[in-house]
LOGU-287279 format. One record per residue (C-alpha): residue in three letters; x negated, y, z. Coordinates in nm, 3 decimals. Layout:
N
<resn: ALA, u: X, v: Y, w: Z>
...
//
This chain:
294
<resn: UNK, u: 1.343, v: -2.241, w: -1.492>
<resn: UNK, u: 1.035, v: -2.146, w: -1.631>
<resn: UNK, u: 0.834, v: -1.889, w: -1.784>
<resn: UNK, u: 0.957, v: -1.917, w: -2.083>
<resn: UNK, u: 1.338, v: -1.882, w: -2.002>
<resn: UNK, u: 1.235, v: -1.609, w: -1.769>
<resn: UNK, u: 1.523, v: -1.313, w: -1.759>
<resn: UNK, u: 1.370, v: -0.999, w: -2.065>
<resn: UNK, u: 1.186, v: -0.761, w: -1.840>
<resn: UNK, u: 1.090, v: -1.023, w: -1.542>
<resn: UNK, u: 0.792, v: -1.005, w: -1.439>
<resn: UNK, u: 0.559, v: -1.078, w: -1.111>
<resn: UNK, u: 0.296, v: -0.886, w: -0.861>
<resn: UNK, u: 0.023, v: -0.982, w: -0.636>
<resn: UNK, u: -0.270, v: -0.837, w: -0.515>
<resn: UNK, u: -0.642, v: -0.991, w: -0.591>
<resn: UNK, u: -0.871, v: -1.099, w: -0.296>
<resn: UNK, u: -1.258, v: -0.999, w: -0.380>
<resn: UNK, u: -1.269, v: -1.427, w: -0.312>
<resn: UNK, u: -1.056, v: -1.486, w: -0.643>
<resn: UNK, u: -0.698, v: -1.574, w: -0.441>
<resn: UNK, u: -0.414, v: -1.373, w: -0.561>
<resn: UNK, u: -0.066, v: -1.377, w: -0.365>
<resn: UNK, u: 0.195, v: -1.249, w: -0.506>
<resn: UNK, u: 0.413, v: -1.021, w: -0.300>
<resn: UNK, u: 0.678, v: -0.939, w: -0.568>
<resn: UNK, u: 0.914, v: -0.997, w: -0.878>
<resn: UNK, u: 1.147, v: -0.756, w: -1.054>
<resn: UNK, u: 1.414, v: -0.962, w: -1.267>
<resn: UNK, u: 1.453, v: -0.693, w: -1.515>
<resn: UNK, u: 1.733, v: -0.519, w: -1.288>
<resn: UNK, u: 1.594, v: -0.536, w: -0.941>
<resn: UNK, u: 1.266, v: -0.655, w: -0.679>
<resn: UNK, u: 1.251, v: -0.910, w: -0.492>
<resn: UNK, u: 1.014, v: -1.112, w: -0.232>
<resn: UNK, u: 1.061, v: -1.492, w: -0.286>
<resn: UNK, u: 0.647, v: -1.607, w: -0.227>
<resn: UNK, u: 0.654, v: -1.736, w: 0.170>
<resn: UNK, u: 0.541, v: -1.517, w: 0.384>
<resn: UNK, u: 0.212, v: -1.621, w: 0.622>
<resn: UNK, u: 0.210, v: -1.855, w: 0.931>
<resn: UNK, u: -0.008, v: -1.913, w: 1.204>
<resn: UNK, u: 0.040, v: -2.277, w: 1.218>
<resn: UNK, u: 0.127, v: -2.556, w: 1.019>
<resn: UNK, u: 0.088, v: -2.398, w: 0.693>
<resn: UNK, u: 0.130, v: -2.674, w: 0.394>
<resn: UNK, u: -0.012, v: -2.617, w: 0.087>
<resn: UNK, u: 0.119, v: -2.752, w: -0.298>
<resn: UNK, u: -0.130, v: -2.996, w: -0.452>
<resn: UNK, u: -0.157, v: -2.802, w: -0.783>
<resn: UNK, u: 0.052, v: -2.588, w: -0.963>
<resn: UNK, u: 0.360, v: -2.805, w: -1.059>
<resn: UNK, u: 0.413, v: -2.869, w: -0.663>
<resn: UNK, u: 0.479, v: -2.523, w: -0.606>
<resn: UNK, u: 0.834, v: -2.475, w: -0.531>
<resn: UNK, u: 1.047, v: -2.301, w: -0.810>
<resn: UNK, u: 1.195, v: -2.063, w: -0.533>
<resn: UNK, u: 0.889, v: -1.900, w: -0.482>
<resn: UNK, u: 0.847, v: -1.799, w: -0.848>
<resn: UNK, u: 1.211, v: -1.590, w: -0.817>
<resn: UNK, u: 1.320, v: -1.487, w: -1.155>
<resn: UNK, u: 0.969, v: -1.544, w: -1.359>
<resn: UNK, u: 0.908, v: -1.924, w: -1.305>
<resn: UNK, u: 0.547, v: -2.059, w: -1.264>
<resn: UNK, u: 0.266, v: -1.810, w: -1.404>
<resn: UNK, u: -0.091, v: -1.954, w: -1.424>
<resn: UNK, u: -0.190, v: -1.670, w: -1.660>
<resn: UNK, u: -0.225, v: -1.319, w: -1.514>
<resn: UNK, u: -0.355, v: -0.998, w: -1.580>
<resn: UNK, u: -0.555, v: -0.801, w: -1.338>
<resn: UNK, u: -0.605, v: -0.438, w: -1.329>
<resn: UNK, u: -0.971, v: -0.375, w: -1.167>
<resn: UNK, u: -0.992, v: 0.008, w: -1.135>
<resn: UNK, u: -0.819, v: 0.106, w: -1.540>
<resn: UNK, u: -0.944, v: -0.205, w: -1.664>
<resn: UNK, u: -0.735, v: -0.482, w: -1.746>
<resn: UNK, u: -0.847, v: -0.855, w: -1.751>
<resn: UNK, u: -0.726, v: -1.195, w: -1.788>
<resn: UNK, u: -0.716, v: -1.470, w: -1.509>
<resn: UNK, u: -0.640, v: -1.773, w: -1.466>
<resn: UNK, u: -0.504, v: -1.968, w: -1.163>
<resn: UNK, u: -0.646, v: -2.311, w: -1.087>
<resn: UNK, u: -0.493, v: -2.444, w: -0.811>
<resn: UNK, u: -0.290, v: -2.331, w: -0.473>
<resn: UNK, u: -0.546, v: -2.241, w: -0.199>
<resn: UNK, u: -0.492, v: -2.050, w: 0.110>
<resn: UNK, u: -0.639, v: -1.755, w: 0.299>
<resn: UNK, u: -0.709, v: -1.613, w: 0.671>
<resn: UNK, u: -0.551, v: -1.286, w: 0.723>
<resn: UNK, u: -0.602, v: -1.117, w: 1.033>
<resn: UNK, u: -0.453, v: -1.406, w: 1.309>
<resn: UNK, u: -0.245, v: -1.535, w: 0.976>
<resn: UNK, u: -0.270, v: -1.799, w: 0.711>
<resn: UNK, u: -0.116, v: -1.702, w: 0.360>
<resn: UNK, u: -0.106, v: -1.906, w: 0.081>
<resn: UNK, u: -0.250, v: -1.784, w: -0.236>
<resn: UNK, u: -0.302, v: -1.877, w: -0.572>
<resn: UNK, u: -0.726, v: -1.943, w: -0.655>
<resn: UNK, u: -0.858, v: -1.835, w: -0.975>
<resn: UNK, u: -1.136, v: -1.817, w: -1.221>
<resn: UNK, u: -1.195, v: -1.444, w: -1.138>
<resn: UNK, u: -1.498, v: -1.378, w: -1.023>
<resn: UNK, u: -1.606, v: -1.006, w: -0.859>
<resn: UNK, u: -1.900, v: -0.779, w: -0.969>
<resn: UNK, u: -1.889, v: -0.661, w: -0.597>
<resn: UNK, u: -2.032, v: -0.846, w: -0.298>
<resn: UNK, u: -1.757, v: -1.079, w: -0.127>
<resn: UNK, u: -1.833, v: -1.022, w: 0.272>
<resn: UNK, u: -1.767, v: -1.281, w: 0.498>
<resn: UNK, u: -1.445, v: -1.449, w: 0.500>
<resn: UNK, u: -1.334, v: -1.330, w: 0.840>
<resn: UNK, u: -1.383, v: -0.951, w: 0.737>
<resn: UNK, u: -1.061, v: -0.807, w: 0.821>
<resn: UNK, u: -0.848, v: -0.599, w: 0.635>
<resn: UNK, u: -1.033, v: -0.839, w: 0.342>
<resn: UNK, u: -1.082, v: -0.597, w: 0.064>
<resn: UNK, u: -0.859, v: -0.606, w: -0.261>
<resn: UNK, u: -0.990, v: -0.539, w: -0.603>
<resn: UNK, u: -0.690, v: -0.467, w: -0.778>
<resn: UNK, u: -0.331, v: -0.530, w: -0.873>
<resn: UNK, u: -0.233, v: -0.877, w: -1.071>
<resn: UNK, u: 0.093, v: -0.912, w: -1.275>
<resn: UNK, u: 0.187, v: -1.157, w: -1.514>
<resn: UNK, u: 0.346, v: -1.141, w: -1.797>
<resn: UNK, u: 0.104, v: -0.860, w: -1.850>
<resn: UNK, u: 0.241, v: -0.453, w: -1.798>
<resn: UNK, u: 0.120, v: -0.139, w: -1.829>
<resn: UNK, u: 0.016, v: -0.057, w: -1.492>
<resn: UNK, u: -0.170, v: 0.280, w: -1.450>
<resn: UNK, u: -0.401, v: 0.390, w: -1.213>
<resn: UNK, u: -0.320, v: 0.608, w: -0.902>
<resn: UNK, u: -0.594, v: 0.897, w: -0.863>
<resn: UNK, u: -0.814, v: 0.945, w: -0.563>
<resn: UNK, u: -0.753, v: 1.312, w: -0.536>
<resn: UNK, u: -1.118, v: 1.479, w: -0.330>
<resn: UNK, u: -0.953, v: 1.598, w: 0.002>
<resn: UNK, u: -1.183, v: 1.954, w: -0.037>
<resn: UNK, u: -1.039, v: 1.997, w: -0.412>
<resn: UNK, u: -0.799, v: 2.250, w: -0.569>
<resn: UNK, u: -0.521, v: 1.991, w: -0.632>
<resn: UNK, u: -0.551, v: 1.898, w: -0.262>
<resn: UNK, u: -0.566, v: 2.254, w: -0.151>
<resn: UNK, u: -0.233, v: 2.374, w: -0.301>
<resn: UNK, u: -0.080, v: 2.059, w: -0.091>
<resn: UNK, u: -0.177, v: 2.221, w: 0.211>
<resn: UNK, u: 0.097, v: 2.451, w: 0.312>
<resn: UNK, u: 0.405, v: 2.189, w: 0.243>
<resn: UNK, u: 0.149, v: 1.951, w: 0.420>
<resn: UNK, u: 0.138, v: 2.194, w: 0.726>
<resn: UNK, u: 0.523, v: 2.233, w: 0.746>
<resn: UNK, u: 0.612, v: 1.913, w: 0.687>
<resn: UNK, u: 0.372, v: 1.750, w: 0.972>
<resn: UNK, u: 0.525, v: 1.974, w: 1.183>
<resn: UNK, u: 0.847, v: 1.880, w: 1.167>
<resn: UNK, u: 0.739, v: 1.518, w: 1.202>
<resn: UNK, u: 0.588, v: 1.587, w: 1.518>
<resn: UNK, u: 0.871, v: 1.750, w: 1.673>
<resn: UNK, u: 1.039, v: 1.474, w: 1.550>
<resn: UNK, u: 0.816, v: 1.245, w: 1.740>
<resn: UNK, u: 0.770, v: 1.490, w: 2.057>
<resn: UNK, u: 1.184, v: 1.454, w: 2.097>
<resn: UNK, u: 1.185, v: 1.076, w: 2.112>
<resn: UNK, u: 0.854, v: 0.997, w: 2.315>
<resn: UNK, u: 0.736, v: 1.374, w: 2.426>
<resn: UNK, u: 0.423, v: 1.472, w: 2.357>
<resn: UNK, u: 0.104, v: 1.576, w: 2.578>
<resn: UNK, u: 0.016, v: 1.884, w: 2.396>
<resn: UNK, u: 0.259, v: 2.251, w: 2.352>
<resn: UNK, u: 0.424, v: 2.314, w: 1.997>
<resn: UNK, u: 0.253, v: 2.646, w: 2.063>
<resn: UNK, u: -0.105, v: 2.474, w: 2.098>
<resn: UNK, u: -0.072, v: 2.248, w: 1.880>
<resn: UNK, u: 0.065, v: 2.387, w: 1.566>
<resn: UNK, u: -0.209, v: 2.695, w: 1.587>
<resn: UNK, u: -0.404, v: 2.401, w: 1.399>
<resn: UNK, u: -0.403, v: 2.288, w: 1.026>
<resn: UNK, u: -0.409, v: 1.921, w: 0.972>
<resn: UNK, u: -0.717, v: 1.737, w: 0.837>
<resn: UNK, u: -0.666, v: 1.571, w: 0.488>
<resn: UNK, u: -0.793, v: 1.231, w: 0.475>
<resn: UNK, u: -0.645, v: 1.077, w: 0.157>
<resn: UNK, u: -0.461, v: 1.189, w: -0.108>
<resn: UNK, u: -0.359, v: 0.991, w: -0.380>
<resn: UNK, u: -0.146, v: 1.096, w: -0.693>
<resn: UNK, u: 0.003, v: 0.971, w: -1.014>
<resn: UNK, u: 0.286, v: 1.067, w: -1.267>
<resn: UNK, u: 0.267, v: 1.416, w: -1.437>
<resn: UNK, u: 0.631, v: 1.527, w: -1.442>
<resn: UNK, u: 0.725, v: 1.510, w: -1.175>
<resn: UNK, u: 0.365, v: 1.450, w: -0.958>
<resn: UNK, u: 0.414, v: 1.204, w: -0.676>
<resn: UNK, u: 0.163, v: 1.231, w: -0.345>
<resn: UNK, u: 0.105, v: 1.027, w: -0.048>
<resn: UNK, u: -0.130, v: 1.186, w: 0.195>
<resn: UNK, u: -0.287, v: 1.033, w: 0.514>
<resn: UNK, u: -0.366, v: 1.351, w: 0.716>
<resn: UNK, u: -0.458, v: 1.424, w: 1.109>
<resn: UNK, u: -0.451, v: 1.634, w: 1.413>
<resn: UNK, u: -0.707, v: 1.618, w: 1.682>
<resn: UNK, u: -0.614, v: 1.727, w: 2.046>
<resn: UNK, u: -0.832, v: 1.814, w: 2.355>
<resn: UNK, u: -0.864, v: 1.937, w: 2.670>
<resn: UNK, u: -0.966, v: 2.314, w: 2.702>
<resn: UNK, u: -1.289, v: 2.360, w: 2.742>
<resn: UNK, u: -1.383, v: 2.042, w: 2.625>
<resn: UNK, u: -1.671, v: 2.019, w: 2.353>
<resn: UNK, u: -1.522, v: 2.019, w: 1.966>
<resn: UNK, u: -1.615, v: 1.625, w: 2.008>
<resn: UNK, u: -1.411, v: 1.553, w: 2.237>
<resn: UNK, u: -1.051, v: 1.428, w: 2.147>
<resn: UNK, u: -0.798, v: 1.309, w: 2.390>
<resn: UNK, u: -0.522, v: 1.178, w: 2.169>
<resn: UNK, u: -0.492, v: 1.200, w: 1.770>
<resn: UNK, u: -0.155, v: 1.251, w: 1.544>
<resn: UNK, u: -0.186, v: 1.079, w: 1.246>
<resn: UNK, u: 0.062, v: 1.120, w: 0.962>
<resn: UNK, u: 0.178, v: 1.012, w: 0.629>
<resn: UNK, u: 0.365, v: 1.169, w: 0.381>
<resn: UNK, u: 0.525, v: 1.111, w: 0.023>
<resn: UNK, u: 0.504, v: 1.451, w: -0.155>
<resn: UNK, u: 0.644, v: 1.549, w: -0.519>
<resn: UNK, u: 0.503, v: 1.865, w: -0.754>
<resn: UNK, u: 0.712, v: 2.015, w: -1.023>
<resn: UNK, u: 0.538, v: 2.309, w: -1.179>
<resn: UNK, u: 0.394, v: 2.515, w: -0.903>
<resn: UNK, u: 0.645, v: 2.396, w: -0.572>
<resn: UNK, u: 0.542, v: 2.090, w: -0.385>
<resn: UNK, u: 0.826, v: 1.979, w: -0.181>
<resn: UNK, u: 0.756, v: 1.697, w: 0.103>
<resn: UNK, u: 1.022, v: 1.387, w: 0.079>
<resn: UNK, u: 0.940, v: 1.237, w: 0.371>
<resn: UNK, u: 0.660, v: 1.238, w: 0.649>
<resn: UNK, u: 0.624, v: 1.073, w: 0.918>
<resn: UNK, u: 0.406, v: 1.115, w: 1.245>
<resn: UNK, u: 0.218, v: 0.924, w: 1.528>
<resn: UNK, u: 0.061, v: 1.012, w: 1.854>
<resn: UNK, u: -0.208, v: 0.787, w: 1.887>
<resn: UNK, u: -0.507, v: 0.703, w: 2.088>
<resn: UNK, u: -0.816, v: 0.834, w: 1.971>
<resn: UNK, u: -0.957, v: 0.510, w: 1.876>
<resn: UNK, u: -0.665, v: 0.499, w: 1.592>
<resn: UNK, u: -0.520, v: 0.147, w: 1.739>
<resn: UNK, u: -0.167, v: 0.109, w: 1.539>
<resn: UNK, u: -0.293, v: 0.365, w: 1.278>
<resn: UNK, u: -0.215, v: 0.230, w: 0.908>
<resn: UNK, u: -0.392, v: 0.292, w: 0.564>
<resn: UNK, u: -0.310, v: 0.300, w: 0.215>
<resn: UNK, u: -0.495, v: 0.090, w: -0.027>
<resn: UNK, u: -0.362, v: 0.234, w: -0.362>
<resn: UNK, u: -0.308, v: -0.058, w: -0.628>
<resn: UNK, u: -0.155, v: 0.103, w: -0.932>
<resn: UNK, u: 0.202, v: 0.277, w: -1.070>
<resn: UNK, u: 0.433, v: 0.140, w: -1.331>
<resn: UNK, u: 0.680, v: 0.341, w: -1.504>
<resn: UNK, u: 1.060, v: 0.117, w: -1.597>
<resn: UNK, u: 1.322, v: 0.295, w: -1.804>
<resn: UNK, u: 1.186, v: 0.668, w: -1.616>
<resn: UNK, u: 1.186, v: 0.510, w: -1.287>
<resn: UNK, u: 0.797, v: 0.536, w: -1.122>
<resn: UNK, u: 0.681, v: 0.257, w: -0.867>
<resn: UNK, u: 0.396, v: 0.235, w: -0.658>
<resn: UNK, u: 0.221, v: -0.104, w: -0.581>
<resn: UNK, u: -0.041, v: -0.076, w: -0.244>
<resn: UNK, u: -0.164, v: -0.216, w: 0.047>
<resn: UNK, u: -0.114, v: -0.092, w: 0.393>
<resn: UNK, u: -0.328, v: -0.204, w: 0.680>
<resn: UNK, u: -0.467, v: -0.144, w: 1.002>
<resn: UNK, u: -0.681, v: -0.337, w: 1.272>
<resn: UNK, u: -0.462, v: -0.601, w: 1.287>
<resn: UNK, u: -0.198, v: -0.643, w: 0.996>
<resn: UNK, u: -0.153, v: -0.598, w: 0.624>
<resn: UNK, u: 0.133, v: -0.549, w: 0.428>
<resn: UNK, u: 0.185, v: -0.506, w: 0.036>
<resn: UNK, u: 0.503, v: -0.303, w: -0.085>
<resn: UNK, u: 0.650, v: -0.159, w: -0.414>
<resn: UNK, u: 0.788, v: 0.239, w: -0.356>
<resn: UNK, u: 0.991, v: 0.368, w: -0.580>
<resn: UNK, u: 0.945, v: 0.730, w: -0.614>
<resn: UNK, u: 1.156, v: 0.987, w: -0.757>
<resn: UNK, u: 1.155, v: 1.369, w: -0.759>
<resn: UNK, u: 1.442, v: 1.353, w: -0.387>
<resn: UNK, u: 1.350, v: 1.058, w: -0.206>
<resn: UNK, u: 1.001, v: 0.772, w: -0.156>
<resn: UNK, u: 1.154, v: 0.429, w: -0.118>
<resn: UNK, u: 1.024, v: 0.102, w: -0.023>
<resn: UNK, u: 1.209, v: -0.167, w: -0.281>
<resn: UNK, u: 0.965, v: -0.457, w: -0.150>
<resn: UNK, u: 0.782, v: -0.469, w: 0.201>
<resn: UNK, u: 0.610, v: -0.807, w: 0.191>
<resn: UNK, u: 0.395, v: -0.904, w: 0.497>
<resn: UNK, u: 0.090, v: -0.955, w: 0.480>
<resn: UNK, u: -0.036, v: -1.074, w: 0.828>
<resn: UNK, u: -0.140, v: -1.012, w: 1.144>
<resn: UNK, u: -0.163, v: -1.032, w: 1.485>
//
């Protein structure tokens, strides 16, 4: 099958490498995603000559695409793929697709780990939209702060009853959690994720000191005034954030009033690129396509 006889409404995702490779992480046949491109190997990784090698099962419902369009930032643009390549990720090897884009930023060494992404890539082209940085010390982020506070609370109970927990409810919940990210799109309803933290230490320890850290994540929705947390989630971690993992926001796409999120999540040592479908009761991961890792 090809492009052309593609199912109405298929269409495919990948995420840009600053180098020019794309991989693709995911196809929606008009109904439903999917994850047909392999997923990465650490040995014995065999790469198509050239386009027409590529095997159809990879393409899912679209068939081959050599034409995509990228979405740098809010700006779309067109590229082109010339021929199968393959990258290093983390103790990984993907294969990719290389194409004419070229970056305005500078590319850092090839073994720079998570390698940074300059946008989303989808083909045939959509109307992706961006998903806002929101400033952590802003009044959009403020107002987040009290469902942010509840909600990471229960998370860490949560945590505390399956693994315990060195630190008291009663010490630790005396102290607001740290916003690091927020990110935001959709207007009615508003869809959040936030990346926020909670510093422990010994007392009488200087303010520097931290003896273990509890990171958490959270999908958040805001109808009118009420922000409601969906789900949150929270780890106890050591201090030096090992197993601690990051959004990389790509863009949103709205089907038929249904909103999805395209990003990356990484940490020291892995990747992975996922579609969420969010709606105003529940955060959902449709695709969870590994990236690599060791």
């Amino acid at each position: 099958m090809g492009a052309a006889d593609a199912p109405p409404g298929a269409f495919g995702v990948g995420v840009l490498r600053r180098d020019g490779i794309l991989i693709p992480f995911a196809a929606f046949d008009g109904k439903r995603w999917r994850s047909p491109w392999p997923q990465p190997q650490a040995l014995n990784l065999v790469v198509p000559i050239n386009l027409a090698s590529v095997p159809a099962r990879w393409w899912g419902p679209t068939g081959p695409l050599d034409t995509w369009q990228a979405w740098i930032g809010s700006v779309a643009r067109s590229v082109r793929v010339v021929q199968p390549d393959w990258a290093g990720i983390h103790c990984a090897r993907q294969i990719g697709l290389r194409t004419d884009y070229t970056s305005d930023e500078v590319t850092p060494p090839l073994e720079t780990q998570p390698f940074p992404k300059d946008g989303l890539v989808v083909s045939p082209a959509q109307p992706i939209e961006p998903i806002e940085n929101i400033p952590v010390d802003s009044p959009a982020a403020t107002r987040l702060a009290d469902a942010v506070l509840d909600a990471f609370n229960k998370a860490e109970r949560q945590t505390e009853n399956r693994f315990g927990h060195p630190m008291s409810r009663r010490t630790r919940e005396k102290i607001a959690p740290t916003l690091e990210a927020v990110y935001a799109a959709g207007q009615s309803p508003r869809a959040y994720y936030v990346e926020a933290v909670r510093p422990y230490r010994e007392m009488g320890t200087p303010a520097t000191e931290c003896e273990v850290l509890a990171v958490g994540t959270g999908w958040f929705v805001g109808e009118g005034d009420t922000v409601r947390p969906l789900v949150m989630t929270v780890d106890v971690l050591n201090c030096d954030r090992r197993g601690a993992s990051y959004m990389l926001p790509l863009g949103a796409l709205h089907i038929a009033n249904r909103l999805f999120w395209f990003a990356q999540f990484s940490g020291w040592d892995h990747e992975r690129y996922v579609v969420v479908e969010v709606t105003p009761k529940a955060a959902q991961a449709v695709v969870s396509a590994w990236g690599g890792g060791c």
